[in-house]
N, CA, C and O atoms as a GROMACS GRO file, in nm:
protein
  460
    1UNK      N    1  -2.202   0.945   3.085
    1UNK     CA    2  -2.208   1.020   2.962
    1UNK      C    3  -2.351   1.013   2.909
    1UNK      O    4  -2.420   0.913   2.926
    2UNK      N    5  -2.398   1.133   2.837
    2UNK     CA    6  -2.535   1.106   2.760
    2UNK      C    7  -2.520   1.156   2.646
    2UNK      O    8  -2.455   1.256   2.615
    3UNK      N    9  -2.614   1.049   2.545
    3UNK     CA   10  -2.586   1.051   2.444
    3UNK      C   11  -2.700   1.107   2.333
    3UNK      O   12  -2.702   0.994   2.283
    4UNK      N   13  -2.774   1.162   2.271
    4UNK     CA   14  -2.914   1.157   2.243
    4UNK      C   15  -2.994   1.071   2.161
    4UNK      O   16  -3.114   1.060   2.134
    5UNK      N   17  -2.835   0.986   2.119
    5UNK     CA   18  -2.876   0.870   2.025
    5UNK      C   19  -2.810   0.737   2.079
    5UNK      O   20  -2.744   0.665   2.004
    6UNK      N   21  -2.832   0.708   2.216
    6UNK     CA   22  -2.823   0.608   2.302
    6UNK      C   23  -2.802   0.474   2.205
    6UNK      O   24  -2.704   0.421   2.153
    7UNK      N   25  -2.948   0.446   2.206
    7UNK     CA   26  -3.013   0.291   2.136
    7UNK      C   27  -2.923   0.243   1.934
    7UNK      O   28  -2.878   0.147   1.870
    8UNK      N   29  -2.942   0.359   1.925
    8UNK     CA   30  -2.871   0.370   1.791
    8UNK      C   31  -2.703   0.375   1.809
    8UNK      O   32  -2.653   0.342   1.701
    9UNK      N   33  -2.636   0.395   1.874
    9UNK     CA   34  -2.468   0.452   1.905
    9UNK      C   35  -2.445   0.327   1.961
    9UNK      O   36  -2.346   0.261   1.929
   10UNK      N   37  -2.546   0.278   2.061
   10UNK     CA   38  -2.501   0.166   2.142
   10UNK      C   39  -2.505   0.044   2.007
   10UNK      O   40  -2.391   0.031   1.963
   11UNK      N   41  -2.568  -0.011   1.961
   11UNK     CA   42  -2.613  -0.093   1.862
   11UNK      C   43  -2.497  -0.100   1.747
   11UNK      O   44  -2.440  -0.206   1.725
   12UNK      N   45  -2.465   0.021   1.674
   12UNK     CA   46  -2.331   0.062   1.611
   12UNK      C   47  -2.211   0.025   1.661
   12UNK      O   48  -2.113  -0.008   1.594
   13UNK      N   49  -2.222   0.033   1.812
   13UNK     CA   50  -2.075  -0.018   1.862
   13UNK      C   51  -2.065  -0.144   1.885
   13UNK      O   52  -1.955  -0.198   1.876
   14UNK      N   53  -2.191  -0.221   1.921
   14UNK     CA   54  -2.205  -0.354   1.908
   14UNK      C   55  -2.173  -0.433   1.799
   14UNK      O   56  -2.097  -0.530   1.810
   15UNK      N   57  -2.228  -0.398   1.686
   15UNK     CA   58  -2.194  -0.453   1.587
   15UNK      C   59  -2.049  -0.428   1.578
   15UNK      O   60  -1.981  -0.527   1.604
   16UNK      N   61  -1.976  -0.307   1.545
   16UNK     CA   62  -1.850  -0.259   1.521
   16UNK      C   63  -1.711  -0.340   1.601
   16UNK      O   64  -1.601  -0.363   1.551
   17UNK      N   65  -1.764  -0.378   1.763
   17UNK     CA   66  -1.698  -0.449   1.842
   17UNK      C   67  -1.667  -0.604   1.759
   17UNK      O   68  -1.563  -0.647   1.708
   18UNK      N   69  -1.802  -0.661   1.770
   18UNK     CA   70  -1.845  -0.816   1.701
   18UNK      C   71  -1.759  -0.826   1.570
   18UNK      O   72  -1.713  -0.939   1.557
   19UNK      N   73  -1.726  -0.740   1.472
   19UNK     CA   74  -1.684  -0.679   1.314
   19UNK      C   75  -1.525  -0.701   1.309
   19UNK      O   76  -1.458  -0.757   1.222
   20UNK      N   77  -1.480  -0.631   1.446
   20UNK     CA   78  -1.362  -0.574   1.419
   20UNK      C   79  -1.274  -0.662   1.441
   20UNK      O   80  -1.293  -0.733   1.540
   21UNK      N   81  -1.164  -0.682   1.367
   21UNK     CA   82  -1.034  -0.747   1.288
   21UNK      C   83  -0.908  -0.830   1.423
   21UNK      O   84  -0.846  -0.775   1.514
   22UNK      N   85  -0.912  -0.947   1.392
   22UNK     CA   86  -0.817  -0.939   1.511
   22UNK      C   87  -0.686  -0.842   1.513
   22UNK      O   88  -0.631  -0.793   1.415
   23UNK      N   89  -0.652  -0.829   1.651
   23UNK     CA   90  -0.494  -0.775   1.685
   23UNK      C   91  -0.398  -0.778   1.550
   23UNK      O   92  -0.352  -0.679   1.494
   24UNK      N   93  -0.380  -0.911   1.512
   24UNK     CA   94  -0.283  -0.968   1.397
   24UNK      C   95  -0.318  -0.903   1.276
   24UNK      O   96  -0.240  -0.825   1.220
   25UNK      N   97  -0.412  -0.927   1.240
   25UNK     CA   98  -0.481  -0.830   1.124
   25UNK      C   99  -0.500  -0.692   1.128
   25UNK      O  100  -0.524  -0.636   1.020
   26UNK      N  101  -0.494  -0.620   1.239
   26UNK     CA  102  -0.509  -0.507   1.209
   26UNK      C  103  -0.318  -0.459   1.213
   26UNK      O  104  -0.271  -0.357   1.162
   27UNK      N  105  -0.251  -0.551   1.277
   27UNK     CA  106  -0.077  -0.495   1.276
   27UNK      C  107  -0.049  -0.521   1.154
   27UNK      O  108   0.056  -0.482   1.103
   28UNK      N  109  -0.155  -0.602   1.078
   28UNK     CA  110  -0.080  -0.629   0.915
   28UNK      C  111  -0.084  -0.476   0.789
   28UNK      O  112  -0.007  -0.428   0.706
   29UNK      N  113  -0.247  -0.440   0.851
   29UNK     CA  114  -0.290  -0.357   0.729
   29UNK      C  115  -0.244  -0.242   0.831
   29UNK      O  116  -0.268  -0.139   0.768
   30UNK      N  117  -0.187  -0.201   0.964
   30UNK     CA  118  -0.121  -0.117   0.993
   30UNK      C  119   0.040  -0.076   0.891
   30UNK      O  120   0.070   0.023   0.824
   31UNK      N  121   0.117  -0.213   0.924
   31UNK     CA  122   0.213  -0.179   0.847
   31UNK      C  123   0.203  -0.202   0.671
   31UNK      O  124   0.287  -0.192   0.582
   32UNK      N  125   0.108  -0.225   0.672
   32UNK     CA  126   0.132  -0.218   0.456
   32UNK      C  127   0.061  -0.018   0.463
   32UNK      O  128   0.118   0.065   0.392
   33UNK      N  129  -0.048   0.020   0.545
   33UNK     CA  130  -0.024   0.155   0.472
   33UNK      C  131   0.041   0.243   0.541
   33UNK      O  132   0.031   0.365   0.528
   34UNK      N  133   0.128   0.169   0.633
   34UNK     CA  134   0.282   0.261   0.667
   34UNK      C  135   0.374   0.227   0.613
   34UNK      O  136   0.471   0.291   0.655
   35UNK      N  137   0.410   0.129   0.508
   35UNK     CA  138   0.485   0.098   0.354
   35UNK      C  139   0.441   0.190   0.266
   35UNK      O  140   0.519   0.257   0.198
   36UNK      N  141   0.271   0.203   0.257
   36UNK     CA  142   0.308   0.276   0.140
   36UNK      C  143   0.253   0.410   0.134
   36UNK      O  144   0.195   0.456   0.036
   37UNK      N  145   0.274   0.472   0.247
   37UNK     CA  146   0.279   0.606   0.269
   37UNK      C  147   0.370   0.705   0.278
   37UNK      O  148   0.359   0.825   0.300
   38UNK      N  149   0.486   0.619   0.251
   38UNK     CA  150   0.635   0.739   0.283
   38UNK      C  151   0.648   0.779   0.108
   38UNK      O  152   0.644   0.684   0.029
   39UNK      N  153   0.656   0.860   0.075
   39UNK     CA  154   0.661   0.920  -0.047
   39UNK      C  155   0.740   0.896  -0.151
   39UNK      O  156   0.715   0.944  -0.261
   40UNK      N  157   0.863   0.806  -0.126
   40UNK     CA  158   0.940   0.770  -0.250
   40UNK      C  159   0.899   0.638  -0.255
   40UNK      O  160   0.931   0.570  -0.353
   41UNK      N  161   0.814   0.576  -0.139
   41UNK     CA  162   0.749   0.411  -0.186
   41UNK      C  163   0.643   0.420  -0.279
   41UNK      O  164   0.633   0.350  -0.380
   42UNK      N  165   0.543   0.531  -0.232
   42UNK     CA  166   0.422   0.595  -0.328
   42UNK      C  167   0.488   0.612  -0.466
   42UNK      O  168   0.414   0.592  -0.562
   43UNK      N  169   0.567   0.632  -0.480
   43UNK     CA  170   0.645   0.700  -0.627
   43UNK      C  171   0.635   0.542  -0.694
   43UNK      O  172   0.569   0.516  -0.796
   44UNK      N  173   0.711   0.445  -0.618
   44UNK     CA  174   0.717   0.336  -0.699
   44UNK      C  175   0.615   0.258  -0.699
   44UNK      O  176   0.631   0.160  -0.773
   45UNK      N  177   0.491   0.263  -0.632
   45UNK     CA  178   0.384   0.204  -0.655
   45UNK      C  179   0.337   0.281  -0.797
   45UNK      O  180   0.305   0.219  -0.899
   46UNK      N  181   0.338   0.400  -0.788
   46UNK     CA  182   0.259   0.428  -0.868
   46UNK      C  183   0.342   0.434  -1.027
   46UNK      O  184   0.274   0.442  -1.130
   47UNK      N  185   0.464   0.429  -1.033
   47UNK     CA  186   0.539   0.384  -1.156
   47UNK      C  187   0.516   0.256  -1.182
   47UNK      O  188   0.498   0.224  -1.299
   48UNK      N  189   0.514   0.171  -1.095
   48UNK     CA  190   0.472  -0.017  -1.120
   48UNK      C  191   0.286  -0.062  -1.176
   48UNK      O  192   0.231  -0.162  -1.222
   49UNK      N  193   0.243   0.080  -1.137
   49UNK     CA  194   0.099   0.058  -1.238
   49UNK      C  195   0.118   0.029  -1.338
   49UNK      O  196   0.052  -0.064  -1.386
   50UNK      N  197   0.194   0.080  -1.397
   50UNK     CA  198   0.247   0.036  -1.526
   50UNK      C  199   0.322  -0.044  -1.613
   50UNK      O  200   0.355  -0.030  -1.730
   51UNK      N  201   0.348  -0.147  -1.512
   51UNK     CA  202   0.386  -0.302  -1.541
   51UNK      C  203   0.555  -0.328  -1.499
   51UNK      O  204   0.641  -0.242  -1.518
   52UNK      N  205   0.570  -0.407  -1.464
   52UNK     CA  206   0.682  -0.474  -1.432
   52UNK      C  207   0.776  -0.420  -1.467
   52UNK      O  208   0.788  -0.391  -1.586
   53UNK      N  209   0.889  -0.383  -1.360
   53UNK     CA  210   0.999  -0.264  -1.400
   53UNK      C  211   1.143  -0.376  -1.322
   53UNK      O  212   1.126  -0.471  -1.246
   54UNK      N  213   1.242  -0.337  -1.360
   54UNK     CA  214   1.397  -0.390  -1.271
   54UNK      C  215   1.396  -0.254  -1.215
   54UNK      O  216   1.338  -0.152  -1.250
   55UNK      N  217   1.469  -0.280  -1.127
   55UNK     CA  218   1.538  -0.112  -1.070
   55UNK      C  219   1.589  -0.019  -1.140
   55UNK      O  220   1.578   0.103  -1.123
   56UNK      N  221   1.657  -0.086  -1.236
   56UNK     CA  222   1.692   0.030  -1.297
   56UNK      C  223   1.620   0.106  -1.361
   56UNK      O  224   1.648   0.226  -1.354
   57UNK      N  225   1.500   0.062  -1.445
   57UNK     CA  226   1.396   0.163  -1.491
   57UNK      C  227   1.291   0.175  -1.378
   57UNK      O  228   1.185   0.218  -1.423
   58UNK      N  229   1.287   0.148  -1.230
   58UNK     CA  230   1.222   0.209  -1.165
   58UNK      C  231   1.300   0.335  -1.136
   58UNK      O  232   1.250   0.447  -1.138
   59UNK      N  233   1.427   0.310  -1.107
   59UNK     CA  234   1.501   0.458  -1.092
   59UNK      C  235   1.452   0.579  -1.215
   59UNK      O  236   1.406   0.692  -1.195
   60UNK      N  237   1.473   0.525  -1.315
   60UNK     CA  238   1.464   0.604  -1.407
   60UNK      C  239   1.320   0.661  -1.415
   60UNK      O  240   1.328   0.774  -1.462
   61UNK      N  241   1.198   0.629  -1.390
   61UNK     CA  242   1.095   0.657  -1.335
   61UNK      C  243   1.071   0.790  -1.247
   61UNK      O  244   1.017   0.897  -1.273
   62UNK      N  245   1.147   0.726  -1.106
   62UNK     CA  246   1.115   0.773  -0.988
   62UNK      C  247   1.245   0.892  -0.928
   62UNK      O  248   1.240   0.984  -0.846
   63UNK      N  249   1.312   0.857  -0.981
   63UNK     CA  250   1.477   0.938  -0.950
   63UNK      C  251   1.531   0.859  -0.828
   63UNK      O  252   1.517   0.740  -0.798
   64UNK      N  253   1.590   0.947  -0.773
   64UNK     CA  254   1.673   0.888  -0.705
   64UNK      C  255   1.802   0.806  -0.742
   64UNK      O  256   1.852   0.776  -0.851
   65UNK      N  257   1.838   0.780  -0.601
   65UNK     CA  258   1.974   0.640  -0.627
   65UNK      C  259   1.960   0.490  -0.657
   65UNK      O  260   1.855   0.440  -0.615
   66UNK      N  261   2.033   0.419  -0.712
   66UNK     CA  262   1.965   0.304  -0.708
   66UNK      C  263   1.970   0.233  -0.577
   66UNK      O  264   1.869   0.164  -0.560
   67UNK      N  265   2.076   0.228  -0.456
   67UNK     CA  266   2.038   0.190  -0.329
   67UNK      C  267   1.909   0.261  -0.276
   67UNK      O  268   1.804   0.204  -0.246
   68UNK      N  269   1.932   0.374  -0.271
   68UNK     CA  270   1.758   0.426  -0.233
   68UNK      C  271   1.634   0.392  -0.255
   68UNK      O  272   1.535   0.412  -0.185
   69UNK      N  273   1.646   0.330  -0.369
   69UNK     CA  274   1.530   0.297  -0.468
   69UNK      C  275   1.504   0.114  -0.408
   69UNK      O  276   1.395   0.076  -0.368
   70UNK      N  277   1.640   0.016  -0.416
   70UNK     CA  278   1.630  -0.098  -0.376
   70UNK      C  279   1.659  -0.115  -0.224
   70UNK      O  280   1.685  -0.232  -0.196
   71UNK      N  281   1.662  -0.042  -0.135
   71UNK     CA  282   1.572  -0.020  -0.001
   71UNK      C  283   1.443  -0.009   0.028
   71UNK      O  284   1.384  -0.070   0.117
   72UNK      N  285   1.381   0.103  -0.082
   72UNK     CA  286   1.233   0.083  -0.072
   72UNK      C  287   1.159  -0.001  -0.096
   72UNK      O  288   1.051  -0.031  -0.044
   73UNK      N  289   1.246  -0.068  -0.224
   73UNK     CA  290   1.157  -0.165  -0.248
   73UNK      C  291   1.182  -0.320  -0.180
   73UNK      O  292   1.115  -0.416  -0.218
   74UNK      N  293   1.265  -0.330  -0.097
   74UNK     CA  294   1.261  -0.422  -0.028
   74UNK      C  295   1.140  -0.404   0.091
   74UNK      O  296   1.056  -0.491   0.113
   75UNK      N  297   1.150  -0.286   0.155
   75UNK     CA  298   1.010  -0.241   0.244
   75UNK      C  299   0.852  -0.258   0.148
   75UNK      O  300   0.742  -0.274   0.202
   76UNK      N  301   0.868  -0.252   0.047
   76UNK     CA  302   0.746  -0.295  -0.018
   76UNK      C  303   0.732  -0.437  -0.004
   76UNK      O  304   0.635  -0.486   0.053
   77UNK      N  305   0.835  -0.512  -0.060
   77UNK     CA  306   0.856  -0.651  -0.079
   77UNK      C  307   0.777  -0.726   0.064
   77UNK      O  308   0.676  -0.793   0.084
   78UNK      N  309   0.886  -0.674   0.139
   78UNK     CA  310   0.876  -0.738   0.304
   78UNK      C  311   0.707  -0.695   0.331
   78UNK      O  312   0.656  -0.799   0.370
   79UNK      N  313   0.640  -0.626   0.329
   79UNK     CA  314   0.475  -0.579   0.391
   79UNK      C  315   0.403  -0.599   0.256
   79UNK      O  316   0.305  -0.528   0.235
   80UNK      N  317   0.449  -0.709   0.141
   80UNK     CA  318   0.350  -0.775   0.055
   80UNK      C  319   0.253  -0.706  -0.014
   80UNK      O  320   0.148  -0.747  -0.063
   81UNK      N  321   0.316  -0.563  -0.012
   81UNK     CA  322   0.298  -0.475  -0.149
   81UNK      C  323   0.326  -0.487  -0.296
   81UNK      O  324   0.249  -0.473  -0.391
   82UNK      N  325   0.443  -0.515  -0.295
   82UNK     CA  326   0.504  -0.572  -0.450
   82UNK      C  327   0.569  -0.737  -0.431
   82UNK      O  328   0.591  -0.795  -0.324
   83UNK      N  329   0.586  -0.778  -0.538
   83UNK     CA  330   0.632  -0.905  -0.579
   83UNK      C  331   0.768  -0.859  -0.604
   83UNK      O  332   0.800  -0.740  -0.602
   84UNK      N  333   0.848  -0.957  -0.629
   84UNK     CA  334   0.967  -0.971  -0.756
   84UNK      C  335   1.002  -1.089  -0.799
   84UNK      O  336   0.948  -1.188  -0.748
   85UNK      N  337   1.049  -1.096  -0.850
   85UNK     CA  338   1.068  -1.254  -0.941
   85UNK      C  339   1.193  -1.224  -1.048
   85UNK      O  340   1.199  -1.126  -1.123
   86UNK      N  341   1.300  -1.341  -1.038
   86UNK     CA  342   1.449  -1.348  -1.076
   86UNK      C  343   1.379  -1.350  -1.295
   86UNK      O  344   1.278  -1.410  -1.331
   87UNK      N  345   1.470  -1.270  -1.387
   87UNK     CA  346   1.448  -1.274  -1.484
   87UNK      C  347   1.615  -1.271  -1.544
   87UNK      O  348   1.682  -1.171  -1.571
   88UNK      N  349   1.641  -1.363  -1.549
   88UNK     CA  350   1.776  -1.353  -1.614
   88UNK      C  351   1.914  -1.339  -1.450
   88UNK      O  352   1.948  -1.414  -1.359
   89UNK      N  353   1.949  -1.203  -1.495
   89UNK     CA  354   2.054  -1.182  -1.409
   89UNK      C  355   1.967  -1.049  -1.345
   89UNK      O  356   2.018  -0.994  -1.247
   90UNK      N  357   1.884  -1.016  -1.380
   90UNK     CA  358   1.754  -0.899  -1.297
   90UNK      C  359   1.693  -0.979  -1.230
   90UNK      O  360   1.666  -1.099  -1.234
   91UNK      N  361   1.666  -0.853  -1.136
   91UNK     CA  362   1.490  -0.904  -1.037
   91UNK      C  363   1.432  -0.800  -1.106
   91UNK      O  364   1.482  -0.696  -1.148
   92UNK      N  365   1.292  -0.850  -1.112
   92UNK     CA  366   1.190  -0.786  -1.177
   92UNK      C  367   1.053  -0.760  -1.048
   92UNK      O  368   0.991  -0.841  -0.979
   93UNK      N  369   1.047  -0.622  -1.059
   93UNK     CA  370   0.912  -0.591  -0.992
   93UNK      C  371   0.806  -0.533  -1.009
   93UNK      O  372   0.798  -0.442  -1.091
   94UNK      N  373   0.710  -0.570  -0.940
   94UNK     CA  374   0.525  -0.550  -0.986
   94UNK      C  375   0.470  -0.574  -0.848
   94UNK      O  376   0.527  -0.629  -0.754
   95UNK      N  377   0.347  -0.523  -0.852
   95UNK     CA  378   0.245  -0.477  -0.739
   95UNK      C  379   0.220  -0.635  -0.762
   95UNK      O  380   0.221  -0.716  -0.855
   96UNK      N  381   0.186  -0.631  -0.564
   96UNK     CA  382   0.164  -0.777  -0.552
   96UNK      C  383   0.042  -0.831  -0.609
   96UNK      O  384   0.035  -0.953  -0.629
   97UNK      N  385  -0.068  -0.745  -0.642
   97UNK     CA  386  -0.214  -0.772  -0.685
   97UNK      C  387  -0.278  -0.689  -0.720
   97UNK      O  388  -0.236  -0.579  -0.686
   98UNK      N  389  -0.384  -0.689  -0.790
   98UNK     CA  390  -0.497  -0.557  -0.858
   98UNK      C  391  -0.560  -0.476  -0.733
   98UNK      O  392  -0.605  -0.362  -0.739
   99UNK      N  393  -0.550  -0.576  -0.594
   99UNK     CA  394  -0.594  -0.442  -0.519
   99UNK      C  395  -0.489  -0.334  -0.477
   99UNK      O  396  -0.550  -0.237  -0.430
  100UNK      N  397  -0.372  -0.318  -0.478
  100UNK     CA  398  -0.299  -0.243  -0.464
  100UNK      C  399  -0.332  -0.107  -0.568
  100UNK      O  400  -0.310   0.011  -0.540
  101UNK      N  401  -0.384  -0.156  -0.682
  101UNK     CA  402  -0.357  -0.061  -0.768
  101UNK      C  403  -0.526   0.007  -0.718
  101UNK      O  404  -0.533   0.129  -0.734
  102UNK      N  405  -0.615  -0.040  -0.679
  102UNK     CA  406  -0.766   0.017  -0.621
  102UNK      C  407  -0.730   0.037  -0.549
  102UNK      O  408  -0.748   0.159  -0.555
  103UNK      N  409  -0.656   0.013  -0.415
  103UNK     CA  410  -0.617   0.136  -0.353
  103UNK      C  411  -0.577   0.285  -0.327
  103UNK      O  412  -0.614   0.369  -0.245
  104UNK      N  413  -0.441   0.282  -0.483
  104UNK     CA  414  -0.428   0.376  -0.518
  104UNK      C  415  -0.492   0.468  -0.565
  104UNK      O  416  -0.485   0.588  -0.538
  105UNK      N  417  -0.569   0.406  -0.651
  105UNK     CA  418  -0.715   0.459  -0.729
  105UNK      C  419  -0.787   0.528  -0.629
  105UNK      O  420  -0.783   0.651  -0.620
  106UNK      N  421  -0.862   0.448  -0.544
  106UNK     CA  422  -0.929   0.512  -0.442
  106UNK      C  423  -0.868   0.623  -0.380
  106UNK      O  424  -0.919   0.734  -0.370
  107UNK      N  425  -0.750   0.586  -0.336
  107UNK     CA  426  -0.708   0.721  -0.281
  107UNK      C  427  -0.730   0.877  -0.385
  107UNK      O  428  -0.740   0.996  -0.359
  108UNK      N  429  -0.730   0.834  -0.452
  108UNK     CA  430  -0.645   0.952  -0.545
  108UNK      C  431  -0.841   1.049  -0.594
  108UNK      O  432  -0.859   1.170  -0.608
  109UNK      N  433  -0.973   0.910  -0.610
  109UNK     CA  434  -1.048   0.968  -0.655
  109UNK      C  435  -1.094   1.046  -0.511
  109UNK      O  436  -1.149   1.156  -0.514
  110UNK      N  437  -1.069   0.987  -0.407
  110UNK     CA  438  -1.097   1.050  -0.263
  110UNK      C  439  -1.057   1.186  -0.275
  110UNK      O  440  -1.140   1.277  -0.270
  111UNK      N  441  -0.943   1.205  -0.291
  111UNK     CA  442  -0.860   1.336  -0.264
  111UNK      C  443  -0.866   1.387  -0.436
  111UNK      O  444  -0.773   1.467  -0.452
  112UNK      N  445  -0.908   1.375  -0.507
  112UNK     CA  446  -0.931   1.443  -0.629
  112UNK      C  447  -0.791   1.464  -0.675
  112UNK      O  448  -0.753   1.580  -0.659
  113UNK      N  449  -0.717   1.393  -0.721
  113UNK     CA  450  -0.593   1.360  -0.762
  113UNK      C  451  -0.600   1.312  -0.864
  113UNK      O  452  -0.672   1.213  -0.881
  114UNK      N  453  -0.492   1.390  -1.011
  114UNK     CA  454  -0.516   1.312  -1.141
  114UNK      C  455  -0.418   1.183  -1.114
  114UNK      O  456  -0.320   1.185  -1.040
  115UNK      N  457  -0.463   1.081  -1.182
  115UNK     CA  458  -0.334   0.960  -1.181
  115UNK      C  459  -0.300   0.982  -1.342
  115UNK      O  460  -0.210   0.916  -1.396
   0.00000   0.00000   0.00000
């Protein structure tokens, strides 16, 4: 193959090789933004910006059923997107950390999306 930027492409991939994430790490941040790319998980990320919800006012949020709703959010739970934590006779849920919510952010200023 020829390249016209040989010395420079080669050097880029060097570094990029040396850089890049083990196996384990990259199957991690594989499956968290295949958590939160299916569109009714997106819904509840982006209703939980707004602080700590039970299911039932995430439903009320997001629509849906409430099994529908506490399926997803077990797939959040499980790939360490959201938290929950026992409050009484509720579970209560929230984004596992502030980068979740810069993620979202980012995405949204990327693609010119109001939040």
């Amino acid at each position: 193959m020829n390249c016209d930027h040989e010395s420079e492409h080669h050097l880029a991939a060097e570094r990029a090789a040396r850089n890049m994430p083990g196996d384990e790490a990259i199957g991690r941040v594989s499956a968290a933004f295949k958590a939160i790319s299916e569109p009714s998980r997106l819904k509840i990320l982006f209703a939980l910006r707004h602080g700590e919800m039970c299911v039932y006012h995430i439903v009320e949020a997001v629509g849906g059923t409430q099994s529908a709703v506490s399926h997803q959010l077990r797939i959040l739970r499980d790939n360490h997107v959201i938290k929950s934590r026992r409050d009484g006779q509720n579970i209560v849920y929230s984004l596992a950390d502030e980068h979740v919510v810069a993620v979202l952010e980012l995405a949204c200023t990327h693609l010119n999306c109001k939040l």
